[in-house]
C-alpha positions as CSV (number, residue, x, y, z in Angstrom):
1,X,168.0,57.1,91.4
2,X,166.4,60.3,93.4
3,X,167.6,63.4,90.8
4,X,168.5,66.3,94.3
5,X,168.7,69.3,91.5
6,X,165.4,70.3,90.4
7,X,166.3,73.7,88.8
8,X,168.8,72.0,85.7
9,X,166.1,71.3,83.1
10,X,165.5,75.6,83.2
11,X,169.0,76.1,82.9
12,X,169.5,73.1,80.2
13,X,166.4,74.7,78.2
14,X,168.3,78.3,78.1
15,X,171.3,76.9,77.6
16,X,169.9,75.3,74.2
17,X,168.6,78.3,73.1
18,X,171.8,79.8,74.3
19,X,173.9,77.4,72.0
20,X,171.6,77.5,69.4
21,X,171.7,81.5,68.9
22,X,175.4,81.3,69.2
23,X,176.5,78.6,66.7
24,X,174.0,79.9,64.1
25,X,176.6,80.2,61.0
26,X,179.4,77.3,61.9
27,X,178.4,74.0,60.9
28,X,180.4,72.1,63.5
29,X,179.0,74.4,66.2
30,X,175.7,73.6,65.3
31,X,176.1,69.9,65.3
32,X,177.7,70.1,68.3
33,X,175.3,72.1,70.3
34,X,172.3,69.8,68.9
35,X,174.8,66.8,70.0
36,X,174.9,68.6,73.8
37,X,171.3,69.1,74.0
38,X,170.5,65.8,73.3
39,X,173.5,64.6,75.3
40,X,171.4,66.3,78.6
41,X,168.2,65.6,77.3
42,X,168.7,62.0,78.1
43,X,170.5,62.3,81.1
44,X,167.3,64.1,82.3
45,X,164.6,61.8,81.0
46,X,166.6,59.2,82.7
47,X,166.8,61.0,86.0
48,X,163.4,61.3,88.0
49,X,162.3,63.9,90.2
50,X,160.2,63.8,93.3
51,X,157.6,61.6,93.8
52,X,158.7,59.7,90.5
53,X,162.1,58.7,91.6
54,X,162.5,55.2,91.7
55,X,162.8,53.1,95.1
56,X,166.4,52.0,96.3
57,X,167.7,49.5,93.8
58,X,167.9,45.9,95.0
59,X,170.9,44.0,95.6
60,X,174.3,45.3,97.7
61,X,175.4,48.7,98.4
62,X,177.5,50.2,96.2
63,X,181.1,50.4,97.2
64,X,183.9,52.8,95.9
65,X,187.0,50.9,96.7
66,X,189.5,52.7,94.1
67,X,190.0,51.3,90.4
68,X,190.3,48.0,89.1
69,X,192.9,46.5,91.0
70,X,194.4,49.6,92.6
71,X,192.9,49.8,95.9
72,X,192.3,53.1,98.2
73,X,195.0,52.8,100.9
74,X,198.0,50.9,99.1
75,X,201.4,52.5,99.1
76,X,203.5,53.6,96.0
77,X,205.3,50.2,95.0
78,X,201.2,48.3,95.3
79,X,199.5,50.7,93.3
80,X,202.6,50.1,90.9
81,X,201.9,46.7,91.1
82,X,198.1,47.0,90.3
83,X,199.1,49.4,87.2
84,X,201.3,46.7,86.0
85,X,199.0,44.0,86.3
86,X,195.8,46.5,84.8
87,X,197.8,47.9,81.5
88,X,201.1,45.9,81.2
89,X,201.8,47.5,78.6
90,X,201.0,51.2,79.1
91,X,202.7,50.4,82.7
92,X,206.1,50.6,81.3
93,X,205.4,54.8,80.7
94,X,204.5,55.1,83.6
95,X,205.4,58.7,84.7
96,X,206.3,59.7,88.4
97,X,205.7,63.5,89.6
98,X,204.9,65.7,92.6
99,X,202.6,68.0,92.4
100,X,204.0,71.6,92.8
101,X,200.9,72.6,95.4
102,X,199.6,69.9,96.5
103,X,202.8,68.1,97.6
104,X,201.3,64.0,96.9
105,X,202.7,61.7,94.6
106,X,201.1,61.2,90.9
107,X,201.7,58.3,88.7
108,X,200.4,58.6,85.2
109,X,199.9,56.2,82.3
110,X,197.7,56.8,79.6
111,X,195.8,54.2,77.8
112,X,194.2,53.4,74.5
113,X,190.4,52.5,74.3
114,X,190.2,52.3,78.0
115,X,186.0,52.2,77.4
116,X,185.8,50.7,73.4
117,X,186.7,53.3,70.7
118,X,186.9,55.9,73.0
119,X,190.4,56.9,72.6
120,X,193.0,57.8,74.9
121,X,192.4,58.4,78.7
122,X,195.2,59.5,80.8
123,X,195.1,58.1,84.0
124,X,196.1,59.6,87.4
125,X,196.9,57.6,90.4
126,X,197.6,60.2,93.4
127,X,198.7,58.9,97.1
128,X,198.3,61.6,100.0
129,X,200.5,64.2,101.1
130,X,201.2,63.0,104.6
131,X,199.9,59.2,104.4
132,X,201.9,58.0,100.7
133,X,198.8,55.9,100.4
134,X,196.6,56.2,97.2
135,X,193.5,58.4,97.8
136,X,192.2,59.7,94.6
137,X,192.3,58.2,91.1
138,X,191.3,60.7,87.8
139,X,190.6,59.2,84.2
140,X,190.4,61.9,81.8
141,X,189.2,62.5,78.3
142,X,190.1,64.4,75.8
143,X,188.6,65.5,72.3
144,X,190.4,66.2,69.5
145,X,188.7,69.2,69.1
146,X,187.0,67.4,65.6
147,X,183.4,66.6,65.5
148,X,184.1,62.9,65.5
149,X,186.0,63.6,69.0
150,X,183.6,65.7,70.4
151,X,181.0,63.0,69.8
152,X,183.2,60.1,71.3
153,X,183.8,62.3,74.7
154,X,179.6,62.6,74.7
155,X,179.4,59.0,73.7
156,X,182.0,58.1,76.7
157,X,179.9,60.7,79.5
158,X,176.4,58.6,78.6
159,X,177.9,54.8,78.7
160,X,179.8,55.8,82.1
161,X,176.4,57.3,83.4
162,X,174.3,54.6,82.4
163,X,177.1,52.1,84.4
164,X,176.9,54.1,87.5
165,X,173.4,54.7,87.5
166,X,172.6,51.1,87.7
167,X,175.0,50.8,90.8
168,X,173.1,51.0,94.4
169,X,174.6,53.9,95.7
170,X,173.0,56.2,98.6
171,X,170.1,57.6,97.0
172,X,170.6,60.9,98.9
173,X,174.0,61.3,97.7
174,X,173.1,60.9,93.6
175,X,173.2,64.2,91.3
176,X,173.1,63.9,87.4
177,X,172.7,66.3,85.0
178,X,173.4,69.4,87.3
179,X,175.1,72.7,85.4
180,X,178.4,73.6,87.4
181,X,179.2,76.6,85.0
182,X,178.8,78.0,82.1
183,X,181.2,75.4,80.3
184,X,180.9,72.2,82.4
185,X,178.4,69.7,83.4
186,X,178.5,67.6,86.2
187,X,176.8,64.5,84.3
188,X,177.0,62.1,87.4
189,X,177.8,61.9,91.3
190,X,177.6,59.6,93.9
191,X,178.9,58.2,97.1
192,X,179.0,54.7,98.8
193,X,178.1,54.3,102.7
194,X,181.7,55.7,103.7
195,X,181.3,58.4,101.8
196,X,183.9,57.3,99.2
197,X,182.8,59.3,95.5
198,X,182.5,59.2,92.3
199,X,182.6,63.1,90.2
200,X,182.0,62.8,86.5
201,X,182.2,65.7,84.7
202,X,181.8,67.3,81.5
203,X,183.8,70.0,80.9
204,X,184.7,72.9,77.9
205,X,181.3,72.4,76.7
206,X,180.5,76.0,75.5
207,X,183.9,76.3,74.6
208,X,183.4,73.8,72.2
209,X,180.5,75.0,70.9
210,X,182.6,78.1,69.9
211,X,185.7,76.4,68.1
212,X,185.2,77.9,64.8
213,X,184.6,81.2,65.8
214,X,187.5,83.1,63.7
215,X,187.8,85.9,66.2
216,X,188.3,84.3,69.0
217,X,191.3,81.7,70.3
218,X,191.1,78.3,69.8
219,X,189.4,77.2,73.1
220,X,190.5,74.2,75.3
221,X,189.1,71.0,73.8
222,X,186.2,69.3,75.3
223,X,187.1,67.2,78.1
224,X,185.5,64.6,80.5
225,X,186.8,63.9,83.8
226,X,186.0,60.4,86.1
227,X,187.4,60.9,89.5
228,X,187.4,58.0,92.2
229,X,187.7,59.9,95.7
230,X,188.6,58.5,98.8
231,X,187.7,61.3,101.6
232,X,186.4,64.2,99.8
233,X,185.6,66.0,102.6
234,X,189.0,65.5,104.0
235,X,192.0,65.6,100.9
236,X,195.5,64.7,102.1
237,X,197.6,67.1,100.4
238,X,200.1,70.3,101.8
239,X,198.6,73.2,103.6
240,X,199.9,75.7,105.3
241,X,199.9,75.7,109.5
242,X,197.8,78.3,111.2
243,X,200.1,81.0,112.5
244,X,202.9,79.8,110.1
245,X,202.7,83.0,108.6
């Protein structure tokens, strides 16, 4: 896989010391900002640069065709179909909402151990505004805010990278380890030939590193986020008309 970010190893080696001057006194920041570092160290050493990237991977091209048995382009009553058939159990919570901007349809479950011993995942199936046909899926992720769950949502990001990064997707499209912001990662990225993607990303992470910091608020908990994505370039949700207004 071709690594198309060459500036993240700078940013990852501030952002050490960054974490690293920070969490000085708390012992779960510390362990948690060493965990990080060598959470993106690895993503890193396996990502090559340049002249070192690796030549296109034998065997099929990738494809991105929605997940497990939920397919991009089935209606409402399919996709329920494929939930019930994926997680029978977890199907029967199966929540129904619209979202309040957006305008599409979300289904959500959520779902024990959905990788092993990673804990809960709440899973989002969302069909477009206009087409009520399923166009995006999102899996997320969510520490406890303990060091044990902190370390299962970095243990999670690396087995889901080292499974994608085997797939033969367009070498042009692949990112990994590439800082978004100050607080999230975007750990891997791809697309297939129709330009159907795959965003994982890591998210809360300085945030985390501050939990036990007395004077501020308890910060969100560290959170990683799988999206399968149909047309990214082209989302089917509500907008407002030109000249509507």
């Amino acid at each position: 896989m071709r690594e198309v970010t060459v500036s993240v190893q700078t940013a990852l080696t501030d952002r050490r010391e960054c974490f690293l001057r920070r969490c000085a006194r708390p012992r779960r920041s510390v362990f948690l900002a060493v965990l990080l570092v060598a959470f993106c160290g690895v993503v890193w050493a396996q990502t090559p640069t340049g002249d070192e990237a690796a030549p296109g991977q034998p065997g099929p091209t990738a494809a991105i065709e929605g997940f497990r048995q939920a397919r991009f382009g089935m209606n409402e009553e399919q996709v329920k179909q494929a939930i019930r058939k994926d997680f029978p159990e977890p199907a029967g919570k199966l929540a129904r909402a619209i979202h309040p901007t957006e305008k599409t349809i979300v289904m959500s479950l959520t779902v024990a151990d959905l990788l092993p011993h990673s804990g809960n995942a709440r899973i989002s199936y969302i069909l477009g505004f206009r087409s009520k046909k399923l166009g995006q899926v999102n899996i997320v992720w969510s520490s406890d805010g303990s060091t044990a769950g902190d370390e299962t949502i970095v243990g999670t990001a690396n087995s889901l990278r080292d499974y994608f990064s085997a797939e033969n997707f367009k070498p042009d499209s692949v990112v990994a380890n590439h800082q978004l912001a100050p607080d999230a990662i975007l750990v891997f990225r791809a697309s297939d030939e129709q330009k159907r993607t795959i965003l994982l990303v890591l998210s809360r992470v300085a945030a985390a590193a501050r939990a036990e910091d007395k004077k501020t608020p308890k910060p969100p908990p560290l959170t990683l986020e799988l999206s399968y994505i149909e047309d990214p370039a082209h989302p089917d949700v509500f907008r407002i008309g030109r000249g509507q207004f």
